[in-house]
C-alpha positions as CSV (number, residue, x, y, z in Angstrom):
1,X,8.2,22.1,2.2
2,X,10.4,19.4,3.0
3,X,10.2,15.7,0.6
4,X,8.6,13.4,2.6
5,X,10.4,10.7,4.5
6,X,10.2,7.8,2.0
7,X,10.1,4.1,4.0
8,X,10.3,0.5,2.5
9,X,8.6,-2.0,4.6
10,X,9.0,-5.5,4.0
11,X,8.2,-8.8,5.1
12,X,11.4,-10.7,4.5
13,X,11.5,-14.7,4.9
14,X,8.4,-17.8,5.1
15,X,6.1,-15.5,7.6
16,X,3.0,-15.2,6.5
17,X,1.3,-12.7,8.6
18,X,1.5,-9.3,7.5
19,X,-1.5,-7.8,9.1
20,X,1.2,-5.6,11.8
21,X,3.0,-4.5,8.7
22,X,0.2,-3.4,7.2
23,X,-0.9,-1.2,10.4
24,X,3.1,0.3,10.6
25,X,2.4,0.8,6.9
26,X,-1.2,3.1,7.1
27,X,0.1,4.6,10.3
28,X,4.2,6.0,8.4
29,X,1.4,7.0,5.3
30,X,-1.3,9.0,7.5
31,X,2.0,10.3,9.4
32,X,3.0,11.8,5.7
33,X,5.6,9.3,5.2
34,X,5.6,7.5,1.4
35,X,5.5,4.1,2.1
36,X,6.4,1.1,-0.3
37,X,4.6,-2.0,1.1
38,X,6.5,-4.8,-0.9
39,X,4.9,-7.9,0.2
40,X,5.4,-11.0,1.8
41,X,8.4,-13.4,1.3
42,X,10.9,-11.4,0.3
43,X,14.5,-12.1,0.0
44,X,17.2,-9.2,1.6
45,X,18.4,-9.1,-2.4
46,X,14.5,-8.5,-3.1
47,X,14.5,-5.8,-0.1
48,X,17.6,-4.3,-1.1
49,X,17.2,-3.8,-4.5
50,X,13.4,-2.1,-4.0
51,X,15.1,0.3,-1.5
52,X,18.0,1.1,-3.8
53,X,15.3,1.7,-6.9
54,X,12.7,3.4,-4.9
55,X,15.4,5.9,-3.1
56,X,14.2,5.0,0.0
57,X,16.0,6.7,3.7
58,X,14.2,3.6,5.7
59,X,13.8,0.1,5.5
60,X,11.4,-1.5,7.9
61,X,11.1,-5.6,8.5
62,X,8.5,-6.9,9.8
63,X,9.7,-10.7,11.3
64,X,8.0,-12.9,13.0
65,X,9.2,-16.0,12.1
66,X,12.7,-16.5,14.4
67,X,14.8,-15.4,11.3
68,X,16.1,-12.4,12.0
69,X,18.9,-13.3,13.1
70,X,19.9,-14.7,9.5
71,X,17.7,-12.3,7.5
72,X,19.0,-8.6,9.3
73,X,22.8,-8.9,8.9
74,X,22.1,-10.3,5.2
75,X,20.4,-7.5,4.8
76,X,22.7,-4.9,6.2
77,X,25.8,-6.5,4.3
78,X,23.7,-5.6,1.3
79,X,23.3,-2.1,2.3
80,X,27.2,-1.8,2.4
81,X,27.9,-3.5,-0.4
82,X,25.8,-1.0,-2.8
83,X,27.3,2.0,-0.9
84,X,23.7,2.4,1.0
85,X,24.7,2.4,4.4
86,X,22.8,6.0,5.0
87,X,19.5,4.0,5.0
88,X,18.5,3.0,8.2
89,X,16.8,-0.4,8.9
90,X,14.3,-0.5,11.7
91,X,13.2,-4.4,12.5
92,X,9.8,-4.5,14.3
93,X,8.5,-8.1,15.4
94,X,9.0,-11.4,18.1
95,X,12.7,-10.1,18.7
96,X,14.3,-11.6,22.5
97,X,16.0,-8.6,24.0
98,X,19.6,-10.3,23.3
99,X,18.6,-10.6,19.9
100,X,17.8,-7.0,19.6
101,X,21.1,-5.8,21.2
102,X,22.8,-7.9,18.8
103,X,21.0,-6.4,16.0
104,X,21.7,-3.0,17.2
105,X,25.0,-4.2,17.3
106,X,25.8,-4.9,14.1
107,X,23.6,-1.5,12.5
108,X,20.3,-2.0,13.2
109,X,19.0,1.4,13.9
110,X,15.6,0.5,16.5
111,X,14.3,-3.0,16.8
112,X,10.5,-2.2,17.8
113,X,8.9,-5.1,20.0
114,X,5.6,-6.0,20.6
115,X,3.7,-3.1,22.7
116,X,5.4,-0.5,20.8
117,X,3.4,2.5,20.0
118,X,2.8,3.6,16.5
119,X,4.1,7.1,17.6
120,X,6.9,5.8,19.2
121,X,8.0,4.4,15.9
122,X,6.6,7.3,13.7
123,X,8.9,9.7,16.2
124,X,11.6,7.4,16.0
125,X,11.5,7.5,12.1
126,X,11.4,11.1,11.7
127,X,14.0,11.9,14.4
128,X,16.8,9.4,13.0
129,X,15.9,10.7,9.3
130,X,16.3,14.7,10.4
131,X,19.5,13.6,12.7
């Protein structure tokens, strides 16, 4: 049997609602994911540094607050400087559409909006992990 996928999920920034992470983060663990919930108000260093020492192959933020735009490439330059840049980063949250193409852009592997399925992103995780 194959290791499980393991995902990070974060809530990077001042947002303060964590109750969606929290569902993304039962739904990856009941999908037999091993998830690493690491709070609210984290920094990327914070994020980055728990996905380097947990050995993670995902990283998903959660971001409500209107920072992504500041918080995702930070977090991503990161990634490349620690030679990480097999870990995918999923953002899931209040994202406009030209914000998410952006994202994608720059190596953001799915930006998840609101309305998207919990299978959607479970199937999305395990297909970009096995690709």
């Amino acid at each position: 049997m194959a290791a499980p996928i393991r995902v990070l999920v974060a809530k990077p920034g001042l947002d303060g609602h964590d109750r969606g992470a929290k569902v993304i983060a039962r739904a990856l663990r009941d999908a037999g994911m091993e998830v690493i919930y690491t709070g609210l108000r984290q920094t990327p260093e914070m994020i980055v540094s728990a996905a380097l020492q947990e050995d993670v192959q995902v990283i998903g933020l959660s971001i409500l607050s209107g920072a992504h735009n500041a918080i995702v490439p930070r977090v991503l330059e990161l990634l490349r400087e620690k030679q990480m840049g097999d870990v995918r980063v999923v953002v899931g949250g209040i994202i406009p559409d030209e914000d998410a193409a952006e994202l994608k852009r720059q190596g953001v592997a799915a930006v998840f909006q609101p309305g998207a399925s919990l299978e959607e992103i479970v199937g999305f995780i395990r297909s970009s992990v096995a690709a």
